[in-house]
N, C-alpha and C positions, 0 to 999 in steps of 0.2 A: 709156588714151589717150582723149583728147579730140576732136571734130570743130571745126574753125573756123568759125564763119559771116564771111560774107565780103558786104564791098557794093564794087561797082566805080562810081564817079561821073566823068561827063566834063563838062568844063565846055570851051564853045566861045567863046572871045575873040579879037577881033584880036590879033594877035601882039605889039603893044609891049604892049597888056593885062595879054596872058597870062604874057611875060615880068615883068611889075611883079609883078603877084600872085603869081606863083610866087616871085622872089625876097621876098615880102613874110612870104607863111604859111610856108615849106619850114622856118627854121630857129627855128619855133615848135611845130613839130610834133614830140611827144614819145612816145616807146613807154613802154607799163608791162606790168606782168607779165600783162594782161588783153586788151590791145590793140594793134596798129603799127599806122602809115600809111603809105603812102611815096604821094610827090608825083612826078609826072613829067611835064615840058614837053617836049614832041613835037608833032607837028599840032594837036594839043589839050590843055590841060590836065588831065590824071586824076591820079585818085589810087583806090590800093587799101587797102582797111580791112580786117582781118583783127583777129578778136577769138572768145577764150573763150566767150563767151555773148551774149546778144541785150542784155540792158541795155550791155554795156560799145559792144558795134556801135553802138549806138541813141547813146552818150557822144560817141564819135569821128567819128561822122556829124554830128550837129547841132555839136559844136566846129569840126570843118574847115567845115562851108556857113558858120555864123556870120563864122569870119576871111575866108573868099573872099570874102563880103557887104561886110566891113568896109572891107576893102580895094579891093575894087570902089567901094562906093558914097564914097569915100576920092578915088580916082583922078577920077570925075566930076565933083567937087564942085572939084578941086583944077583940073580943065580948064576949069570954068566960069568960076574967079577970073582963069584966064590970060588969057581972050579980050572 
């Protein structure tokens, strides 16, 4: 049997934010036989990583900040052009 390492990330956005990005990343986010994610919009954006080993944690953590980034810095640009 194996032990999980595990990393828990909160990301604090206003709430139309955190709904946009949460629907943006949730149905890109994929499990493999190394790693899950699971995303969850509540008071705050989190998500839990749970993974076999440190390199595949170390995969699934910079994948999910990279899309929250995208998508964030997405949203910004996109409210810039509205006003």
């Amino acid at each position: 049997m194996f032990r999980l390492h595990t990393a828990t990330i909160n990301f604090d956005f206003p709430e139309k934010k955190r709904c946009i990005i949460f629907d943006s990343v949730k149905p890109d986010l994929t499990s493999t036989d190394r790693a899950n994610t699971t995303l969850v919009n509540g008071k705050e954006l989190s998500a839990n990583i749970q993974a076999k080993d440190v390199v595949a944690l170390r995969a699934a953590v910079n994948t999910l900040l990279q899309m929250v980034s995208a998508s964030d810095k997405t949203i910004d640009a996109t409210a810039k052009k509205e006003v």
